[in-house]
N, C-alpha and C positions, 0 to 999 in steps of 0.2 A: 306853926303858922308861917315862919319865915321860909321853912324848907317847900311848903308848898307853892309860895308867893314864888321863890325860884325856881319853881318847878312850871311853873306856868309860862313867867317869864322865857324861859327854854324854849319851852315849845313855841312862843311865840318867835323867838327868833330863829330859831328850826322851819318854820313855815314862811318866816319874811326872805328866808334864806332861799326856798325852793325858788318862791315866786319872782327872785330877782334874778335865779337861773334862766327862768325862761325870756328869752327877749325878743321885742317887739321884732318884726320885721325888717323896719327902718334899721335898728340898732343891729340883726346880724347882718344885712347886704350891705352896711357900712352908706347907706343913700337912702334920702327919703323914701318911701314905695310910691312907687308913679311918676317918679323924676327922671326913671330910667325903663327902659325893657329888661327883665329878669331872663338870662339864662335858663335852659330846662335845667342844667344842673346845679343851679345856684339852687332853685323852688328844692329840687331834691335834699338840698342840704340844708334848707330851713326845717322841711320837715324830717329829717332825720334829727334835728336839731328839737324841736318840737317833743317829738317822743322822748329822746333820754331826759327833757327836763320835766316831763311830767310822762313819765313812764306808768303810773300807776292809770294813766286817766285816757294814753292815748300807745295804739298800736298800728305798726304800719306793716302791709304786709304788699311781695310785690308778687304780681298775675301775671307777668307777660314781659316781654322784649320786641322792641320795633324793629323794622326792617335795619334801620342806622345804627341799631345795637342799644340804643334809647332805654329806660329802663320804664316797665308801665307801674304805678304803687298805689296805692288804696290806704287812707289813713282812717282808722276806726275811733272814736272821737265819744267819749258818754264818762260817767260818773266812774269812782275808783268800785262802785259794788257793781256795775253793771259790765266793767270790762274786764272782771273777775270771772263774770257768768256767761262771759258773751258769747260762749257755744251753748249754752241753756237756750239764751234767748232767740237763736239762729234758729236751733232746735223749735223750740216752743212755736215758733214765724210760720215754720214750714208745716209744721202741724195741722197750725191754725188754717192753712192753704188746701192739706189734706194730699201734701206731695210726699213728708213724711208719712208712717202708721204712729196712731196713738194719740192721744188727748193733750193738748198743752197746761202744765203743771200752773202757768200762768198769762196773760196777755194787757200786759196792762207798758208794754215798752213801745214806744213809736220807734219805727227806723226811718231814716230820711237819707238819701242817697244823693248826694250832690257832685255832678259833672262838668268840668270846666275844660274848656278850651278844645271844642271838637273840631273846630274849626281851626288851626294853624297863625291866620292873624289877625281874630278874635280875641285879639290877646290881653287885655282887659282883665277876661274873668280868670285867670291862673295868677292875676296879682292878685286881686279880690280871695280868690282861697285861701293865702297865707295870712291875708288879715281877717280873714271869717276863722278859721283855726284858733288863731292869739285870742281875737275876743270871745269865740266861747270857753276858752280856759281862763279867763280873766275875768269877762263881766258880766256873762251870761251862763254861769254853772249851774245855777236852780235849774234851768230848762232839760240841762245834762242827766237831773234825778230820772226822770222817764223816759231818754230817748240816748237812741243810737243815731249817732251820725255820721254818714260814710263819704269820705272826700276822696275824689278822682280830681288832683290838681293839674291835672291834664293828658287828655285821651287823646291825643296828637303831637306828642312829644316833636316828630321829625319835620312835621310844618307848621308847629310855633318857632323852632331854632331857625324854620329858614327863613321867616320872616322877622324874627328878630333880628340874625343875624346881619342880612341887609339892611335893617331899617339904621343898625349901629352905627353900620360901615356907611352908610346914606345919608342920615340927617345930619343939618346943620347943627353947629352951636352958636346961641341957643336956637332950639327948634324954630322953623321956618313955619308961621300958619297960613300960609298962603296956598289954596286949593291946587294951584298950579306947580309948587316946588315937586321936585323930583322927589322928596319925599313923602310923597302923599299919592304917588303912583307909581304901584308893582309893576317889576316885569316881568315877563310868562315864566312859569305856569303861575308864581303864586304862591302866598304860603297857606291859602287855605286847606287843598287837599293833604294827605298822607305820603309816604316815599312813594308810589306808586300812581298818585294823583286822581286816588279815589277819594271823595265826601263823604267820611265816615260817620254823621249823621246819618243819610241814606241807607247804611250798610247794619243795619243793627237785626234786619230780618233775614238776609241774604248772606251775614259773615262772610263775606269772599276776601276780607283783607286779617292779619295777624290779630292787630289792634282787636279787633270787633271779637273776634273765636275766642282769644284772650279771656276779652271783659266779661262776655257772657258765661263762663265758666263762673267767675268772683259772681255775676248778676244771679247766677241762678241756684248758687248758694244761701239766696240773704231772702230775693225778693221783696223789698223795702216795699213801706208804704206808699210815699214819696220816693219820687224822682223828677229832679230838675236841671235840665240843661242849658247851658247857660251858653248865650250867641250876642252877637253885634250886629248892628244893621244899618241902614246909611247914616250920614251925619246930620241927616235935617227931621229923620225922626227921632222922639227922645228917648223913650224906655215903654216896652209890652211886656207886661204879662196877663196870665191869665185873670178873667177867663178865654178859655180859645174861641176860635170862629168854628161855625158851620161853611162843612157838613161833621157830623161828628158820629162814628161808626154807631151801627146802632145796639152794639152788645156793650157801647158804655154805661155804665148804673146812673139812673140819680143821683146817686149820693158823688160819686165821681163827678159828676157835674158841677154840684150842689157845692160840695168844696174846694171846688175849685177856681167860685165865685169867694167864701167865703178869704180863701188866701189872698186872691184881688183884692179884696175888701182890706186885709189887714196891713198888706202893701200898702196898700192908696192913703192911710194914717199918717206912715213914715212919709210918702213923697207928699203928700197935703202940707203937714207940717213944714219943709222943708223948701214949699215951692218949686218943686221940679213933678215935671210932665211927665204924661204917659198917655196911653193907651191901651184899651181891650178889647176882645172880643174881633179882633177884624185879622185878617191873611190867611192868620197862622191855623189852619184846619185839625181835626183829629181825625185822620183815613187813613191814609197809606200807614201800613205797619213797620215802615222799614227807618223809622226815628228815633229820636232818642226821650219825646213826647207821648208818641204813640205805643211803640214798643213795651213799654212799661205800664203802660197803659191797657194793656190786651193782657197783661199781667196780673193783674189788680192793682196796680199802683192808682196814685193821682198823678199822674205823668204831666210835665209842663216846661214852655220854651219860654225861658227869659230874654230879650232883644233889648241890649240897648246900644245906641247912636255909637257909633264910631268907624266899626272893621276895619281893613287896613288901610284906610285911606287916611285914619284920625291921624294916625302917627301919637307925637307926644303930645300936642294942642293943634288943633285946626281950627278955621274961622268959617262957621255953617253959614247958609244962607240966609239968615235969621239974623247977623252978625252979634253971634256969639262964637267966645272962643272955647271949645269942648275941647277938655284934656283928658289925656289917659287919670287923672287923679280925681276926675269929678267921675268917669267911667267905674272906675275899681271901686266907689264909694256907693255907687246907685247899685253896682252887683252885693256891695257886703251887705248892704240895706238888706235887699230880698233876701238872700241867701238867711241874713238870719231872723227877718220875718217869717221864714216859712218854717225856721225850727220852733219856735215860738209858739204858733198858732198849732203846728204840728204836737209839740205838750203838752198842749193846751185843750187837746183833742186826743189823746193817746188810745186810750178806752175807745172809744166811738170809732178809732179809724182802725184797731185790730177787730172790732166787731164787724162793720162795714167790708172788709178786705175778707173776712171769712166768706160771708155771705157771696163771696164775685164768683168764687169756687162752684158756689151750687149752679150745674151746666144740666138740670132736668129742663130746664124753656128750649133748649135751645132745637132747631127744625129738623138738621141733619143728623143723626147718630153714631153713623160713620160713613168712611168713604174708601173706596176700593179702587186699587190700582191696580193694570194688566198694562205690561210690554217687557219691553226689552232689560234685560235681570242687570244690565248696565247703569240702567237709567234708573231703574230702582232701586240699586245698592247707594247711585249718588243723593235721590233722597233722602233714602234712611239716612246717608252721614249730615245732612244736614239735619233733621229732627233731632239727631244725638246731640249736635251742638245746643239744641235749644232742649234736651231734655224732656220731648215727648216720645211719648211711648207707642208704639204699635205691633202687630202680627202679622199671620199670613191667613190667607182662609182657608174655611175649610172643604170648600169645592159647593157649585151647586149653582143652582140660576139666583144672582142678587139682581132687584130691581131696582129703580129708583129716578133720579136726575141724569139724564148721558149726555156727558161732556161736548164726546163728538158730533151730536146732533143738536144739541141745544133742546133737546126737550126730554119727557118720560119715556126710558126705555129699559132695556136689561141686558146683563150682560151672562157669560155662562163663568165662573168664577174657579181657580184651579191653586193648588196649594203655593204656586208662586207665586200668586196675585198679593198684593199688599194692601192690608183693613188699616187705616188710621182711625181712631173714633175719637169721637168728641166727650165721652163717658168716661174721663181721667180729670185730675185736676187742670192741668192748660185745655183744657175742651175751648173754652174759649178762643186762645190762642189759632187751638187745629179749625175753628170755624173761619178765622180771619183768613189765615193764610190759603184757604182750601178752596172757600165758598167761591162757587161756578159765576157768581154777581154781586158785583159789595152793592146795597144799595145807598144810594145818592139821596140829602135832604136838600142838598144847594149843587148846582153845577157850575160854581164858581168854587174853584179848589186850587192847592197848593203846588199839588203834585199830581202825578199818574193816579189813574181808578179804576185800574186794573192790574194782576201781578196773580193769577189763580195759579198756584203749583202745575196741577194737571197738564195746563197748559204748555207753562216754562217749563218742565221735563219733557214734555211730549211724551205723555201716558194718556193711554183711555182711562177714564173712570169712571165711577157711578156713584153720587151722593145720595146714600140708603135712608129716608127716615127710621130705618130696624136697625137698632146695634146689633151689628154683623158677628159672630161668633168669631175665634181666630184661634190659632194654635201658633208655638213659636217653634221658629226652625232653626240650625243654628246652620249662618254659611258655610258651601262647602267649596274649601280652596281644588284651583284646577289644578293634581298635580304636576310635579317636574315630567314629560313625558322624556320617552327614554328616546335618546338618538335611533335613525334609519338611515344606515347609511346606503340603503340602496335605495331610498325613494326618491323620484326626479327632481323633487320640492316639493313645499308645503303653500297650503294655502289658507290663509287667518280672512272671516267673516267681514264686509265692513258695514258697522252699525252704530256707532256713537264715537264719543268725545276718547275712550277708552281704547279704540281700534288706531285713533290718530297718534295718540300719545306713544304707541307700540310701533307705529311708523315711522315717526320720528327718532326713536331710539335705535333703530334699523338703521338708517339712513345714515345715523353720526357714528354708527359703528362700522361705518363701509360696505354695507350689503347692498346689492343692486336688488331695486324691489318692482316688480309690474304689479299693474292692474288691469280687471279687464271692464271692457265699456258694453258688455255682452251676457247676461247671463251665461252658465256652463253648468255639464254635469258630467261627472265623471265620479268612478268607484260609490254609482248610487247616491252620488249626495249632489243638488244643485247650489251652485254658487251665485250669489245676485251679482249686479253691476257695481262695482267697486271693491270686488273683493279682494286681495292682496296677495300676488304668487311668488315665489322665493325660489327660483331655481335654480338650482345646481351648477348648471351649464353656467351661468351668469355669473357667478362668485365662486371662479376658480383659484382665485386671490387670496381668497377669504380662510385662514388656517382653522381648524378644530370648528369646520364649516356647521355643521348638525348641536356639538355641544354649546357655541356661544347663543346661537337663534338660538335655541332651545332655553337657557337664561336670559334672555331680554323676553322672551313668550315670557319665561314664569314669572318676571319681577311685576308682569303686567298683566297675568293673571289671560292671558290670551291661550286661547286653542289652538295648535298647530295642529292643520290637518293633511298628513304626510299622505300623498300621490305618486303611484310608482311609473305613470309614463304622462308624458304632455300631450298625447292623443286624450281629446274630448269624445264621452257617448253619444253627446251632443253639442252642440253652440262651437265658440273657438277654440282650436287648441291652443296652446304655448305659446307659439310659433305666432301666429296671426296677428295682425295689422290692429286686430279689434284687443287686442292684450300689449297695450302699451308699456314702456319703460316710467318708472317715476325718477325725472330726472332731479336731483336735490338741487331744489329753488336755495335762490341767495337773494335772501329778501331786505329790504327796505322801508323805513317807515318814518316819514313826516312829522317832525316833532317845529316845536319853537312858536314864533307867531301867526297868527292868521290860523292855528291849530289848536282845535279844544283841546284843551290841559287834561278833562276827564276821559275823551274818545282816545286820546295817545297815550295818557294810564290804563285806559282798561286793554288796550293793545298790548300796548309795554307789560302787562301784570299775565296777558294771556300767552304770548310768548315762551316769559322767564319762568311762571309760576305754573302753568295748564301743560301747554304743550310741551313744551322743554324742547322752542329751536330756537334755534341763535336768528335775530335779528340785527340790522344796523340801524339806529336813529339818525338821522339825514336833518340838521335844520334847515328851516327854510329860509333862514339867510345865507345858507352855503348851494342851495340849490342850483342857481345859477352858475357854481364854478362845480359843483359836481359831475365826475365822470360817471354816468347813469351805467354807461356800458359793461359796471361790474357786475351790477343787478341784474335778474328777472321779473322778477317781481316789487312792485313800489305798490306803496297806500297808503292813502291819502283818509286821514281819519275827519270822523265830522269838525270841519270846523267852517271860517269865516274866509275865503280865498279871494273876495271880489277883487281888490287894489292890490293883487298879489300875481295872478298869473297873470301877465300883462302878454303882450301879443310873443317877443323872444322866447319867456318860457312857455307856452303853452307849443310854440311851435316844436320846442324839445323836444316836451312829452311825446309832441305828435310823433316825432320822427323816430324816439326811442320805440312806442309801443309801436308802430309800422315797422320796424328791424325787427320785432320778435317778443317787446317787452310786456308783460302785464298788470296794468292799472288796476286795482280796484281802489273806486269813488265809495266811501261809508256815508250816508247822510245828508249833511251841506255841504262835502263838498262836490255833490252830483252840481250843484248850482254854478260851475264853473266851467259843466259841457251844457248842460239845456238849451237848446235852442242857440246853440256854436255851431258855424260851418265845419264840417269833416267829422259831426258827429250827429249820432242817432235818437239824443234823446232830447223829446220835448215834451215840455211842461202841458199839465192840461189843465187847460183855461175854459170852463165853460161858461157861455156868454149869458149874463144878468139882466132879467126880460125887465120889461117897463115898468111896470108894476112893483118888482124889487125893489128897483132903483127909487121908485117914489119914497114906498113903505120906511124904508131905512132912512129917507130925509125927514122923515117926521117925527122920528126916535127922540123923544126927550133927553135932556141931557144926563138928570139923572138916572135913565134905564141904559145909556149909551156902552157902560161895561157890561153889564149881563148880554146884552142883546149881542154883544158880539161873542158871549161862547159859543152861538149857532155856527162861527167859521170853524171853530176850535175842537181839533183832539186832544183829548188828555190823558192819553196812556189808555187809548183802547185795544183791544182784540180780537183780528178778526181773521177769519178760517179763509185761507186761500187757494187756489189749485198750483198744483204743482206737476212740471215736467220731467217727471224723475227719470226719464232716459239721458238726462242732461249729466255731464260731467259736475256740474256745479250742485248738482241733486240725488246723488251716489245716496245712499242709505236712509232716504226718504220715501214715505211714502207718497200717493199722488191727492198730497193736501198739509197744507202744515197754518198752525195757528200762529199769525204772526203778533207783535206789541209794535203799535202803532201809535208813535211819540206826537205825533204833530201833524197836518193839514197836508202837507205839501205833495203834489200828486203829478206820477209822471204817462205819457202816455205809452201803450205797446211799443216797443220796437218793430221797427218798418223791416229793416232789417240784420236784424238778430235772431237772438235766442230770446224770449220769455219763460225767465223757470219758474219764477212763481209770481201768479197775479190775482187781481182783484177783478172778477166779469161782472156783470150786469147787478145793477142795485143790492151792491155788498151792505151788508149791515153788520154791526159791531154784536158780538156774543159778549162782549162783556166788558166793562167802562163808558166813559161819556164820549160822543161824537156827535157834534152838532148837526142839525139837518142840512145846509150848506154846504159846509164839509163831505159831509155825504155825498151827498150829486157830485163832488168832483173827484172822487173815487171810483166811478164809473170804467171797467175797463183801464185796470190803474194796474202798472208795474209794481213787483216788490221786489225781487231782486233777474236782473238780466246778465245776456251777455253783448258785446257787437264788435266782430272782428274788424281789425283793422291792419294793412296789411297783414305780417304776417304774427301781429300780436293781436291783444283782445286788452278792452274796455270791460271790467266788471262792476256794476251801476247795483249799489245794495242800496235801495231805499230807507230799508227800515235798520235802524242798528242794533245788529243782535248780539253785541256786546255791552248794552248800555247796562251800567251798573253790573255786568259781569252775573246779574242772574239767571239770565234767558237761556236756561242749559240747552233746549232744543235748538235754538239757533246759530250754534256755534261750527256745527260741521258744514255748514254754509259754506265757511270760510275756510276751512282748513280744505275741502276740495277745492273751492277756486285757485288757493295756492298750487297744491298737490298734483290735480289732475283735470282741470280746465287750460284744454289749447296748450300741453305741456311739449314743448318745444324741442326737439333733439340737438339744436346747435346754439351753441354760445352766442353773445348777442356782441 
């Protein structure tokens, strides 16, 4: 009796023992939580901290490394018998999905997937994680029997530390709540975006940043049921969650719906009880696939955005309009709230939500069956690497006429199909998915949205295709590498095709290797083969400089997978030879590019990230508070990325520019900051204003108030796209054909150049192929610019309306640019 009496005793201080290892949050950062901003590597060391004291119960594993060297980690978080099995139950997950083969042994485990901090200085909910972690291993373990739960304490490592970091180095003691102290207002970029100053919310369909390639590897391992992202939003709203607003894609279930009213519902207990505010159902949309809502969502998850009051402006306490004062400690408390209502209700539902999540899988409703892609094996292979990230699967065809949807006309037509053409179908477990990202029209239930409502692949690659109702048979091929071709040492030079992002990337490597490269502005044909306009000549005679001339081209071709097409004289059969005026020198531009104020943080990331990480040329960032003592004269090329310039170029520098691009320089304007020539003396481009007949003008004063928002998405584009003509005799239009579908972010509309170039524009009564355009908006699209040129002495003005680097997915609109640099107006003397 007494040997067991101490035998119990034991174990109970053997368990009192464990549970005083593990310690609160406050007690490891040595500070209450919320009294301070957490380093990212403090959060890391909590939870490393985390797992050795409940090692039975919690695993971390790490997915990834940020641009700063950051470390990315996933903490897996359930019962000691389920973190025993937790490759069963992954297992069993995916079964259930039908991405694995074979029957799952059991489903009765929720997985709940919890994301914080995608946002940089959002930084709230990466407090919030460390104390959502401590109490489900402390107060809430029953929930732990049925579920997995997966913590990302922060998908933004490199823009939470930069806004931490200042806000450290910035606030008062104690904290200042006064709207106006310096610390309650960043300065550029921000710590929201990533190193690179992308919105890694945004990037979850497009991967174009580390981060995001990273996660979705760990994401598409698990595919959780739940997924919850967790955000901040101004300080005078109080806390959203779901359910979301309309429009909501229409391949969302019911039941996705349906529960994600129910998690509102169980939210709204905890803040009821508690007296704190909220909201549902209004902004936050379910469309665009490229979130961290939606995304997981097109998954089968119940995908959902948490918003509460603060972003970086809260700081550690601020004083809202409301005169309350919101601190980071009431912030961290309203996210641990949800966070662990939704595990809650999630256990609570475990059964019903592996059943419901099976059922998403079944893709027999869905219209298209698959979808066929034809062009250029470039632009194909850069899809494929994309589907590989997200783990769908596709082939090639097997030749023959497919009918179906055609992209390039926008109505039924067919195409003749050849074993390079590429079938995605929607007949796989993501079918889903491949309908979201593919379909030629997301359809619209409200035209009042979040985001862009449009983003169809087809388009962003610049591929023809056809959306088949008939799942299209396929066969797989497996690539076949170009190989190393052998040195010629007697041919005059070679000449490489030019046709995508692929052809630039082998130019630029040339170029930094000291080869002198032409181009010509002329078709040619020689030894039977014709060459188009911009295709790339490497001649001999030109790189006499250049030692083991034949062997190094030949490794910069092969690293890039390029075809050199060796030519034994510079006599043309036809068009120019060698020699000719029409086969210009590519002089290597020394470029320039506008960062700091007055400049979007995202347009000089996606610049910056296209540069360093695509093209691989060296650029200079130029702020715009050093502009005016900059010597321009070292430059060629400057750009000016979209941003806000009105109180910026004031009449001295604008005369600069002038004077620089008349010497020889060249501008390109991205977006907004075309709004700083429109309608300026000494230059070409003006706004087109079409005039508002009588009748308008009345209709719209009678607008009630509350229709007064809707009524104005008639001005508004929202990420439409629409098919334009194009001058592809144009330098600026080298590898194009004479039409390209552009993404058109917004309204603003310029007219023809009077005297320029027009390379690619909008003629008479343009209509959108695909996303929302108000009818408004429309009429002043009429005979509308998208991207130009207009000399100016002996430089040139390049005016890109529409920016084909937003969000760095628009793969077709990227050679835009790398001609304008390269081979637009390319000047033979120093400036």
């Amino acid at each position: 009796m007494y040997k067991s009496f101490a035998i119990v005793i034991a174990l109970l201080i053997s368990v009192s023992s464990v549970a005083q290892n593990l310690q609160s949050p406050s007690q490891f950062l040595g500070y209450d939580l919320g009294t301070k901003f957490s380093r990212h590597h403090q959060v890391i060391d909590y939870f490393k901290h985390v797992a050795e004291a409940k090692s039975q119960q919690v695993k971390l594993e790490s997915y990834g490394e940020t641009n700063e060297r950051r470390p990315l980690m996933l903490a897996y978080v359930s019962s000691e018998e389920n973190l025993k099995n937790l490759e069963t139950i992954r297992e069993n997950n995916l079964k259930n999905a039908g991405v694995l083969n074979g029957k799952p042994t059991t489903n009765t485990i929720a997985i709940v997937w919890l994301s914080y901090n995608v946002h940089g200085n959002e930084a709230s909910s990466t407090e919030a994680s460390m104390r959502t972690i401590y109490q489900l291993l402390t107060e809430k373990q029953a929930w732990l029997k049925n579920t997995v739960v997966i913590i990302d304490p922060c998908i933004n490592p490199d823009g939470r530390d930069r806004y931490v970091n200042w806000y450290n180095e910035t606030a008062s003691t104690p904290y200042d709540i006064d709207q106006q102290a310096s610390e309650h207002n960043e300065p550029w970029p921000g710590g929201r975006p990533n190193h690179y100053l992308f919105d890694l919310n945004r990037d979850w369909a497009w991967a174009t940043q580390v981060e995001s390639s990273s996660r979705l590897k760990a994401y598409n391992k698990w595919l959780p049921h739940i997924h919850v992202d967790f955000h901040e939003q101004g300080i005078n709203e109080p806390y959203y969650f779901a359910p979301a607003a309309e429009p909501f894609h229409e391949i969302i279930s019911d039941w996705q719906r349906d529960f994600q009213t129910q998690i509102g519902k169980n939210h709204a207990t905890y803040f009821d009880k508690e007296g704190w505010l909220y909201f549902t159902r209004e902004r936050f949309d379910l469309l665009y696939p490229s979130y961290g809502d939606t995304y997981p969502t097109y998954m089968g998850a119940i995908g959902m955005t948490y918003e509460q009051a603060g972003h970086g402006r809260a700081g550690l306490g601020i004083l809202n309009d409301e005169g309350d004062v919101l601190t980071l400690v009431d912030r961290l408390t309203h996210h641990t709230t949800t966070g662990l209502s939704t595990v809650e209700i999630s256990s609570k539902n475990a059964e019903k939500l592996n059943t419901e999540f099976a059922k998403f899988f079944n893709n027999s409703g869905l219209k298209y069956k698959s979808y066929v892609l034809k062009g250029d094996t470039d632009k194909i292979n850069s899809l494929m690497t994309l589907l590989d990230k997200h783990e769908i699967s596709y082939g090639y065809a097997q030749g023959g006429k497919v009918s179906g949807y055609n992209y390039a006309t926008s109505k039924d037509g067919q195409i003749n199909a050849s074993s390079n053409d590429l079938v995605v179908s929607t007949n796989q477990p993501k079918g889903k998915m491949v309908k979201v990202l593919f379909e030629p029209n997301a359809k619209l239930s409200d035209s009042l949205t979040y985001d862009i409502t449009a983003w169809s692949i087809p388009y962003a690659y610049g591929l023809d295709a056809i959306a088949s109702k008939t799942l299209i048979p396929t066969n797989t091929n497996k690539l076949k590498n170009i190989p190393r071709s052998i040195s010629n040492s007697g041919a005059a030079g070679y000449v490489v095709s030019w046709n995508n992002m692929k052809d630039a990337q082998f130019l630029a490597d040339v170029l930094k290797g000291g080869f002198k490269v032409r181009f010509t502005e002329k078709p040619f044909t020689t030894q039977g083969k014709t060459y188009e306009r911009g295709s790339l000549i490497i001649v001999r005679g030109d790189n006499k400089m250049v030692e083991d001339f034949d062997d190094k081209l030949v490794d910069i071709a092969f690293s890039h997978q390029r075809t050199l097409n060796a030519v034994s004289s510079g006599f043309s059969t036809s068009g120019p030879d060698f020699g000719s005026p029409d086969i210009k020198l590519v002089n290597p531009p020394k470029i320039a590019l506008l960062s700091g104020d007055y400049t979007s943080s995202y347009s000089y990331g996606e610049l910056w990230h296209f540069f360093e990480q695509q093209l691989g040329y060296p650029v200079t960032s130029i702020n715009t508070n050093n502009l005016s003592n900059t010597n321009l004269s070292k430059y060629n090329v400057l750009i000016m990325p979209n941003g806000y310039y009105g109180s910026f170029l004031n009449d001295a520098l604008s005369e600069k520019l002038k004077n620089w691009v008349s010497a020889g320089g060249k501008l390109i304007a991205i977006d907004g900051a075309l709004n700083s020539f429109a309608d300026k003396e000494g230059f070409g481009l003006k706004r087109n204003t079409p005039e508002e007949s009588t009748q308008e003008k009345e209709d719209n004063r009678r607008i009630k108030y509350a229709d007064r928002e809707r009524d104005y998405t008639k001005n508004l584009i929202t990420g439409a796209i629409f098919k334009s003509d194009v001058d592809n005799t144009h330098p600026m239009a080298f590898g194009y054909s004479d039409n390209y579908f552009t993404l058109k972010l917004g309204s603003s509309s310029y007219s023809l150049l009077d005297n320029g170039y027009n390379v690619a524009y909008l003629g008479d009564n343009p209509k959108n192929v695909s996303g929302y355009a108000g009818r408004d908006a429309l009429k002043k699209l009429d005979n509308s610019l998208i991207f130009g040129e207009q000399r100016l002495g002996s430089g040139s003005l390049i005016y890109m309306v529409d920016n084909i680097m937003f969000r760095s997915f628009w793969e077709n609109g990227k050679l835009f640019l790398v001609n304008s640099i390269f081979f637009v107006n390319n000047n033979l003397h120093e400036l």
